[in-house]
C-alpha positions in Angstrom: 68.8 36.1 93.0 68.1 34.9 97.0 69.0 31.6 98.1 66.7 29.6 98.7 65.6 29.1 102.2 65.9 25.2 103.4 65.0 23.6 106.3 67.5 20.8 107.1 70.4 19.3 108.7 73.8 18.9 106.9 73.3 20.4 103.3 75.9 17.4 102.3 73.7 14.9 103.8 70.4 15.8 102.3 70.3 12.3 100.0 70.8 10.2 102.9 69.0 11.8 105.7 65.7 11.9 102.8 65.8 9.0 102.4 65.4 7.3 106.0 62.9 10.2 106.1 61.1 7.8 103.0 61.7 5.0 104.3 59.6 6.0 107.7 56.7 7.2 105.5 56.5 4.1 104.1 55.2 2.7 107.6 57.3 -0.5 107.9 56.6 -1.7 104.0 59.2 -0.5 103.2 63.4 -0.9 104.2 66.2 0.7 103.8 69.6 -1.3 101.7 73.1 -0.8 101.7 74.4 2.5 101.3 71.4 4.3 99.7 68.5 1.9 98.1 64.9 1.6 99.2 63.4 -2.2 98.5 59.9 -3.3 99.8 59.7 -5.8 102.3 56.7 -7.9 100.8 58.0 -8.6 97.4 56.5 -11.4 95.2 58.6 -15.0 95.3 59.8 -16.4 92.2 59.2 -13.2 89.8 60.9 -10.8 87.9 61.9 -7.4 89.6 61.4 -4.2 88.3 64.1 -1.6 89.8 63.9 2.2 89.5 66.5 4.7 90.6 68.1 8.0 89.7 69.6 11.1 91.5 67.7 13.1 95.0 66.8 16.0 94.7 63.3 15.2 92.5 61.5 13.5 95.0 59.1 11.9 94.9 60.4 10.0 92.5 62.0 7.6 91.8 62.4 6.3 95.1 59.0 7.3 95.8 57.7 5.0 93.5 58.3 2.1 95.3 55.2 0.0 96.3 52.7 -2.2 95.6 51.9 -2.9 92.0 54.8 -0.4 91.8 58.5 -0.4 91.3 60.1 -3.6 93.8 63.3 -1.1 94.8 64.8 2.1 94.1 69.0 3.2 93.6 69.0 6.5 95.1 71.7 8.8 93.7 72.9 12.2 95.7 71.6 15.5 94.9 71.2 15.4 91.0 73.3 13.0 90.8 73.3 9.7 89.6 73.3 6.2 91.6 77.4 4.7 92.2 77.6 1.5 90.7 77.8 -0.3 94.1 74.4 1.3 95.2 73.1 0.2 91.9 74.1 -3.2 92.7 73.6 -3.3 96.4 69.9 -2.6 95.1 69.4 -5.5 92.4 70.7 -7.8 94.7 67.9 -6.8 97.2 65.4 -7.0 94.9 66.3 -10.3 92.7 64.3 -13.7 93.6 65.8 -15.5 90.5 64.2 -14.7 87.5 66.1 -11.6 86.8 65.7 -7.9 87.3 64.7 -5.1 84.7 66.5 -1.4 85.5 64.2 1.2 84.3 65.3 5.0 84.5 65.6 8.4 82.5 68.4 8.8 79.8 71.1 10.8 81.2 74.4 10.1 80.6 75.5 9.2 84.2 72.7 6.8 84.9 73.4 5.1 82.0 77.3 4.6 82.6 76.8 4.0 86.5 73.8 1.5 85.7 75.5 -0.3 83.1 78.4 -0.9 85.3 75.9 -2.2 87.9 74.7 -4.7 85.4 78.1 -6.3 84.7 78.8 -6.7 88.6 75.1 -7.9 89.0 75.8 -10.3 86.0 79.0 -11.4 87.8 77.1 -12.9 90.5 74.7 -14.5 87.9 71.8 -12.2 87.7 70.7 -11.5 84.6 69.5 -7.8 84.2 67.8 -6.0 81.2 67.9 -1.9 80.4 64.9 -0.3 79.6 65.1 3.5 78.9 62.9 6.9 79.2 63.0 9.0 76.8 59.8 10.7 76.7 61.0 14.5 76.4 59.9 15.4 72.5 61.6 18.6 73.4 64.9 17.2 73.5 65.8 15.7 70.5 63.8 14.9 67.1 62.1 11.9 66.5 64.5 10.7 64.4 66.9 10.6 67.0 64.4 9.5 70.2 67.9 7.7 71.4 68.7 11.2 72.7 65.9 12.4 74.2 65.5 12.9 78.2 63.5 11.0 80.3 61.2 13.2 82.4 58.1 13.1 83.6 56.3 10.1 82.0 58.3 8.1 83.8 55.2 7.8 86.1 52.9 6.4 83.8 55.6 4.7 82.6 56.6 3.3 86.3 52.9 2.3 87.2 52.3 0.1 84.1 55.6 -1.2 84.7 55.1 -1.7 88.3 51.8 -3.4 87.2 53.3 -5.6 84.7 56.0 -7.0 87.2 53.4 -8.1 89.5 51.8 -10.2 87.0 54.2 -11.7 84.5 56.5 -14.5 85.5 59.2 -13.8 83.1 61.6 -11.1 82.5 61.0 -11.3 78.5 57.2 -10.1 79.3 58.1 -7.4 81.7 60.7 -6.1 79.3 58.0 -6.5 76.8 55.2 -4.5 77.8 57.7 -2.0 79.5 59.5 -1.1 76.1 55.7 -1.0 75.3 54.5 1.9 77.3 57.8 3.8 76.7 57.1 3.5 72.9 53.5 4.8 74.0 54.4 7.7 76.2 55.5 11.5 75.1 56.1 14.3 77.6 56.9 18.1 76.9 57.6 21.1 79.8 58.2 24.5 80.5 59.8 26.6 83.0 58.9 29.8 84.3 61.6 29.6 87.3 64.5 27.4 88.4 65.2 25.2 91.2 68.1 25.2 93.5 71.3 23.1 94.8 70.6 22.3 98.6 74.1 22.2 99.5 74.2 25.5 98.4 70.9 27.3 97.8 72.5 28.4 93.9 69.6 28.3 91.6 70.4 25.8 88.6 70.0 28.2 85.7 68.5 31.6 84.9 65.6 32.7 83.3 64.0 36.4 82.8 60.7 37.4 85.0 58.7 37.7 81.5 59.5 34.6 79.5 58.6 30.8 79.6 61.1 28.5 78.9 59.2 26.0 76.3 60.7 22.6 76.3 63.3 23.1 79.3 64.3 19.9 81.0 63.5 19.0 85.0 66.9 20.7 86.0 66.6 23.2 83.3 68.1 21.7 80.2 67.7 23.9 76.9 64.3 23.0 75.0 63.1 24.5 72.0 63.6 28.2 73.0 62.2 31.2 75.1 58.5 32.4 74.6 57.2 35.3 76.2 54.9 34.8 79.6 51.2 33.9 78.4 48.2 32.7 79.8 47.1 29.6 80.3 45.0 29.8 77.3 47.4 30.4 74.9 50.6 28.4 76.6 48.4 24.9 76.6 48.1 24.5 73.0 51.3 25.4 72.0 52.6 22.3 74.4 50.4 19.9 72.9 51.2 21.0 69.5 54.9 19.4 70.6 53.3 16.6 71.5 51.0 16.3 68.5 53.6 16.8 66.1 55.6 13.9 67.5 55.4 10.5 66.0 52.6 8.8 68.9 50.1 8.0 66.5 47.2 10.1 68.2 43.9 8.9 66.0 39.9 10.1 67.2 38.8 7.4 70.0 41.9 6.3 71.0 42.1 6.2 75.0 45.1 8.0 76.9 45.9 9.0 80.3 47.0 12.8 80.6 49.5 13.8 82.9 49.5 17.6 84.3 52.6 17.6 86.4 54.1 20.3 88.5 57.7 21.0 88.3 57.8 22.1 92.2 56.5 25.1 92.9 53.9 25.7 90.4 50.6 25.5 92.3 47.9 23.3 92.3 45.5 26.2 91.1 48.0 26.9 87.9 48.0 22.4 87.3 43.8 22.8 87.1 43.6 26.3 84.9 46.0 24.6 82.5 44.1 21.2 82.3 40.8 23.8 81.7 43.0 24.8 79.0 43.9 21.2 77.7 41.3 19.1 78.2 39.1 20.7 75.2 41.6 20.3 72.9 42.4 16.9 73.6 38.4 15.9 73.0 38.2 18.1 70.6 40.7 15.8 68.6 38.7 12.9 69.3 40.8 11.8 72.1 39.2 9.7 74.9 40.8 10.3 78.4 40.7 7.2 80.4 42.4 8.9 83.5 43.9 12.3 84.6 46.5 12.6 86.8 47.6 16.4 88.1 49.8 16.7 91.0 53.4 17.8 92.1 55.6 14.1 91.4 58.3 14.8 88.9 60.2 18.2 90.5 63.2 19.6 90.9 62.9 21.7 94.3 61.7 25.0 94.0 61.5 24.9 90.2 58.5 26.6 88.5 57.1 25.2 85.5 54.8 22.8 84.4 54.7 19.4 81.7 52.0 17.5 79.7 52.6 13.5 79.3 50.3 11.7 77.0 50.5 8.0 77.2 48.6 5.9 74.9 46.7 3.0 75.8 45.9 0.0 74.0 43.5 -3.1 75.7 46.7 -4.6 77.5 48.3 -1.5 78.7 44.6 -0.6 79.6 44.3 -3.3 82.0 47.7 -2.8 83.5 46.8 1.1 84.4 43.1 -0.3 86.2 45.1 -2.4 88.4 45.5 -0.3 91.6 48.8 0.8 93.0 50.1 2.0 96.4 53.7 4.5 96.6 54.4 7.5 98.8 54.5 9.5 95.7 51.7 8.3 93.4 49.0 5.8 94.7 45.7 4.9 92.2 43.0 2.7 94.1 
């Protein structure tokens, strides 16, 4: 296989030099921390924060995700990597104004460890921080064992009603609260039909045969549930929402969601709307009431080819929290 064709400066440097790249499209609302952590300037006094952060490499998020009614600051790892603990902290201290500071990110093994280590020096200097984690991927792990599962791409629904939440609650309880809340609510499933690559050395991150689709793969190309053969749109559709319906979200006739048709990278905008065409009838057809669709190219892993289906599930609170609107490089809803 080819490498793939990059155009940038110091393939060891990609992390940093992204993200002062971010931190310019973010127009002066934006600054950069430390070593590698993105914070917004206009934060809200006496509140608790909500801090995102995970490896480069998947842009936009998480450090795209930063903004209003959005995450308060981002730990940015390197490439697929996750954040040191020092970044970690050098990011909760920027974003703490006293009433404590709520890490949210995808369960991976590193993030964990180097997160939890952040916590204990943040709680050193007398912050108090909580852990809330992502595990959305049903692919990944039974529901039995949801403790296991990877955190992929509902983390943006997941990160806008958290974003939401921690612009109007005044306590840390509350944003933990209705964060743990739309985790609990949110399921996610993808497939792969190519992989991605390692900038520093243009190596794809697995392989995978020009005529299957792998069903359940993970956003650097973790195993899922196996290997199908390349379909249509038609007939690839249901059999991802049949992962998501046989999960244990309570999915009942009337009940509103937000459906989430992400690209993994390289997968077109043209292949995201033929395989909503393909969705969105099944979806009603169970009675389901969409209350918003979101399609777009915000959970990737460079050139990867795939696609993934998040359902979050709303109830009247959650509801309210998604209406409010929300500004980020990578995902804004007015």
């Amino acid at each position: 296989m080819n490498s793939a064709k990059k155009i940038i400066n110091n393939p060891n440097a990609c992390a940093d030099e992204l993200l002062e790249g971010l931190v310019l499209a973010y127009d002066g609302k934006a600054r950069k921390v430390g070593k590698r952590s993105i914070v917004m300037n206009d934060l809200r006094p006496d509140a608790p924060a909500l801090l995102v952060g995970g490896g480069a490499g998947h842009e936009p998020i998480y450090h795209g995700l930063v903004g209003k009614n959005m995450a308060d600051g981002a730990a940015c790892g390197d490439i697929f990597a996750a954040p040191p603990p020092d970044i970690v902290l050098e990011a909760t201290q920027a974003v703490n104004r006293g009433k404590g500071v709520l890490y949210l990110y995808g369960n991976y093994a590193g993030d964990v460890l180097n997160f939890d280590i952040g916590a204990e020096l943040a709680a050193d200097e007398g912050i108090e921080v909580r852990t809330v984690l992502i595990h959305d991927d049903v692919a990944s792990a039974p529901a039995a064992e949801k403790h296991k599962r990877r955190g992929v791409a509902g983390l943006v629904p997941i990160t806008k009603l958290a974003g939401a939440a921690a612009a109007s609650v005044d306590s840390l309880d509350e944003l933990e609260r209705i964060t743990r809340k739309a985790v609990a609510n949110t399921r996610s499933v993808g497939v792969s039909t190519k992989p991605g690559s390692i900038p520093a050395t243009g190596a794809p991150t697995f392989e995978l045969a020009d005529d299957v689709i792998g069903l359940g793969m993970g956003i650097h190309g973790e195993k899922g549930v196996g290997l199908i053969p390349m379909c249509t749109a038609d007939e690839l559709a249901p059999k991802m929402l049949d992962l998501l319906f046989g999960d244990d979200l309570e999915l009942n006739a009337g009940d509103e969601i937000v459906f989430f048709v992400n690209s993994l990278g390289s997968t077109h905008m043209m292949e995201l709307l033929i395989l909503l065409r393909s969705a969105r009838p099944i979806l009603e057809k169970r009675g389901l009431k969409i209350h918003h669709t979101m399609v777009g190219d915000i959970v990737t892993c460079q050139e990867m080819a795939g696609v993934s289906f998040s359902i979050t599930k709303l109830d009247d609170e959650l509801k309210r929290l998604w209406d409010m609107p929300c500004s980020s490089v990578g995902y804004t809803k007015l």
